[in-house]
N, C-alpha and C positions, 0 to 999 in steps of 0.2 A: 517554838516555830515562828517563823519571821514569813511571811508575803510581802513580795517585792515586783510593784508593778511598772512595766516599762508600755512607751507610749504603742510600741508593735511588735507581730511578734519577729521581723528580723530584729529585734534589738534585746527581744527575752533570750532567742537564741546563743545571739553572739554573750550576752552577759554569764548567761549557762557554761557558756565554754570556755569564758573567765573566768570562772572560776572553778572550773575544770584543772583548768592550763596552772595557776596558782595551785593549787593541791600537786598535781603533778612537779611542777618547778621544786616545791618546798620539799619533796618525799618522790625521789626522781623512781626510784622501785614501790610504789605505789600501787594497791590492788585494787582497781577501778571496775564497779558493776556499772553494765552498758543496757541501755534498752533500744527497742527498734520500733519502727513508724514515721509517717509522714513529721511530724513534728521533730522526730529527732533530726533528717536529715540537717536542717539550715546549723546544728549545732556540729554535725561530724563536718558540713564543710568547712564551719570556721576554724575548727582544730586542725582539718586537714590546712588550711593557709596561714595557722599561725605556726606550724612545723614547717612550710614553706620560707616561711618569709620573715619568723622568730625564730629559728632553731630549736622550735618544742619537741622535749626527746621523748621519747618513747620505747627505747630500748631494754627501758629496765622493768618496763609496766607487766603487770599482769590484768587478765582481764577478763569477768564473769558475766556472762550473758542472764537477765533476767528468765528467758523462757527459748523454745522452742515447737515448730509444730513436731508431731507423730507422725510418720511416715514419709516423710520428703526427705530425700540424700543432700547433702552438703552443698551438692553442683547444681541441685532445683534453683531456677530463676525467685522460687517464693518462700525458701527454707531463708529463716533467720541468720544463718551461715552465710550464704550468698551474702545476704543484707550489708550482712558485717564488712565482708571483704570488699564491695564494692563502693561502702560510705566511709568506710574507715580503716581498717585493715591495711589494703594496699594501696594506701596516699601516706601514709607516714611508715614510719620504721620501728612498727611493731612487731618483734619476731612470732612467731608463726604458733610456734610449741607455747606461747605465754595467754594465747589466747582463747577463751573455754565458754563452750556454749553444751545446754544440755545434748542430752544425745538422743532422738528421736526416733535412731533407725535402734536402737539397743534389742536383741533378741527379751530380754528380760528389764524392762522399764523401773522398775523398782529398786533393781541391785542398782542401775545407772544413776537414780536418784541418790542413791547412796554414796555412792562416789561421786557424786558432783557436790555434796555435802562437804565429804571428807577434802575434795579438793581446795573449797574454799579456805577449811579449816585447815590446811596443811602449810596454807600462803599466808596465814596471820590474820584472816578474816577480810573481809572490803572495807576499804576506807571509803569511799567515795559512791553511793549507791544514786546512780541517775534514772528516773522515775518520768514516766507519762502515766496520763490517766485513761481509761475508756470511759465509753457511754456509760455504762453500768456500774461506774465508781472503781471498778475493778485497778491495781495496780499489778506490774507482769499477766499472768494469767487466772489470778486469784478471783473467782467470782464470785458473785454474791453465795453469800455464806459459808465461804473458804472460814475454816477456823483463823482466829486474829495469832494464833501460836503457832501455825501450820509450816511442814518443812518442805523441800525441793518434793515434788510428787508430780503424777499424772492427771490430768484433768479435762471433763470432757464441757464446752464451750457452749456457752447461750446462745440462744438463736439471735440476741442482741447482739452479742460479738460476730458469729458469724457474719450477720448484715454488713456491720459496720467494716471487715474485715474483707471480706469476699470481692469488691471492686476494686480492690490491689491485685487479684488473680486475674484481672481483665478476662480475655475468653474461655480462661479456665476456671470459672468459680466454682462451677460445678465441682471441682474437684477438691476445694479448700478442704484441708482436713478441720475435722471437729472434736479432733482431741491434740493437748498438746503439755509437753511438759514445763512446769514452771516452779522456780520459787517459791518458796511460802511465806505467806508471811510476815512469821517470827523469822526466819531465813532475811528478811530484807531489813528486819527492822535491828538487828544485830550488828549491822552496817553501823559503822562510827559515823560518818554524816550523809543526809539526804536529801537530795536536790529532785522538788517534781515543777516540770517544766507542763503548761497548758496553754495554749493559746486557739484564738477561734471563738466567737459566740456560741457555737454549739458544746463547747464545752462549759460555759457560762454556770449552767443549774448545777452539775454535777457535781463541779469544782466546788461551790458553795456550799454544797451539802458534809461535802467529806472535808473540807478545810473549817467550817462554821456548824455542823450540825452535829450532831450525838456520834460517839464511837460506836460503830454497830459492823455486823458481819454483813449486814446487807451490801454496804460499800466497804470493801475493803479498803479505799483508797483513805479512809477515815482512822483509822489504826497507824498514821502521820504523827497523829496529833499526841500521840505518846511518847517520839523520838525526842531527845532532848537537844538533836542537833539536826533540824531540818528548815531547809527553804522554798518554797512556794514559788517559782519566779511565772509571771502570768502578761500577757498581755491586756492594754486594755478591753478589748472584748470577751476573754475569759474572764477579766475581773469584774462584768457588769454587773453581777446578783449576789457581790460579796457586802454583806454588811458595815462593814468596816474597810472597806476604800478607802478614806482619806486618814485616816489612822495608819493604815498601809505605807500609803504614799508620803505623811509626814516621816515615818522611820526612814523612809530611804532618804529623802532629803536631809536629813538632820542627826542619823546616827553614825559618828566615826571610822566605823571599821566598811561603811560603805561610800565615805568619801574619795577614795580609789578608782574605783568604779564609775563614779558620776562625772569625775573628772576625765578619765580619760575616752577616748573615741572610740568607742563601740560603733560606731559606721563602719570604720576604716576594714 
């Protein structure tokens, strides 16, 4: 696992989505797991303007949503569908049928998990699994004490998530669902590489716990530290309570395969 801290987080974003865009260029049919939330936005807009303004294709991608809620149709302003189409989806030239998110409204929730299992496994698995964290350590929707081996399932949501969740529903919070399907996992950690993106002081303790502290089910976001290909990219206010900051921050200045990166303009 590498942690790689940039000075803010539009510039953990844009780095996120360099090496996004890189995986994609190199493996132009590439099977890309996508997550959703405040934080991922600044990363879909910059893929959306480097399809703009690079010609990053997108045509051949396929693409796996980490989670969904239970009971919101595709067209809900707050189903994770929405999400998709309106941060990413339809800004670039991602065909329609390539892109998979669980399914929420499914009469029977468990077959649906099952085939979204099979689907992954039908595409050759994810190359590319992009990760946020919650308050509660949590990674997709895996809560505290999600089995560390758990597969695509049903799951019903901490009143921690709820909170933290529920003011993206603005006047409808009331209605936020409290159960939702998600990944598991062993499901995410089967993913050839993994990129978890944190920024913000409020994610500051959590981050530290699950990047620096004991593998445990309580955070699932700590079950990282098993992947034998994952990066950490954090701002500096999520990286205030990491022990090893400046050990962080000497790797990116001084290892190789990140002089790419340092070099080139991440602003732009």
């Amino acid at each position: 696992m590498e942690v790689i801290i940039q000075p803010d987080a539009e510039r953990a974003a844009r780095l996120t989505a360099r090496l996004i865009a890189d995986r994609l260029r190199a493996k132009p049919d590439a099977v890309l797991g996508l997550a959703t939330g405040r934080t991922m936005e600044r990363v879909y807009a910059a893929l959306a303007q480097m399809h703009r303004e690079e010609g990053l294709d997108f045509s051949r991608c396929r693409t796996f949503n980490l989670d969904e809620y239970i009971g919101l149709p595709p067209e809900d302003p707050h189903s994770y569908r929405y999400y998709m189409n309106e941060h990413l989806f339809r800004r670039v030239n991602l065909r329609p049928e390539n892109t998979h998110l669980p399914d929420g409204m499914a009469a029977d929730l468990k077959a649906a998990c099952r085939d979204y299992e099979g689907r992954i496994r039908a595409c050759g698995g994810i190359d590319l699994q992009l990760l946020g964290i919650g308050a509660s350590g949590h990674i997709g929707f895996n809560e505290p004490l999600s089995a560390l081996r758990s597969r695509t399932r049903d799951k019903s949501l901490t009143p921690e998530t709820v909170a933290q969740n529920a003011p993206l529903f603005g006047a409808d919070a009331a209605r936020m669902p409290r159960r939702a399907l998600t990944m598991g996992v062993g499901t995410i950690l089967e993913a050839r590489s993994l990129i978890l993106l944190a920024t913000g002081a409020a994610k500051a303790e959590i981050l530290a716990k699950a990047v620096e502290g004991p593998i445990t089910a309580m955070i699932s976001a700590s079950a990282i530290q098993w992947h034998p290909d994952c990066r950490v990219i954090v701002d500096e206010a999520a990286a205030a309570r990491l022990q090893g900051r400046e050990y962080y921050r000497w790797i990116y200045e001084n290892e190789p395969d990140w002089a790419p990166y340092r070099n080139a303009s991440l602003e732009s």
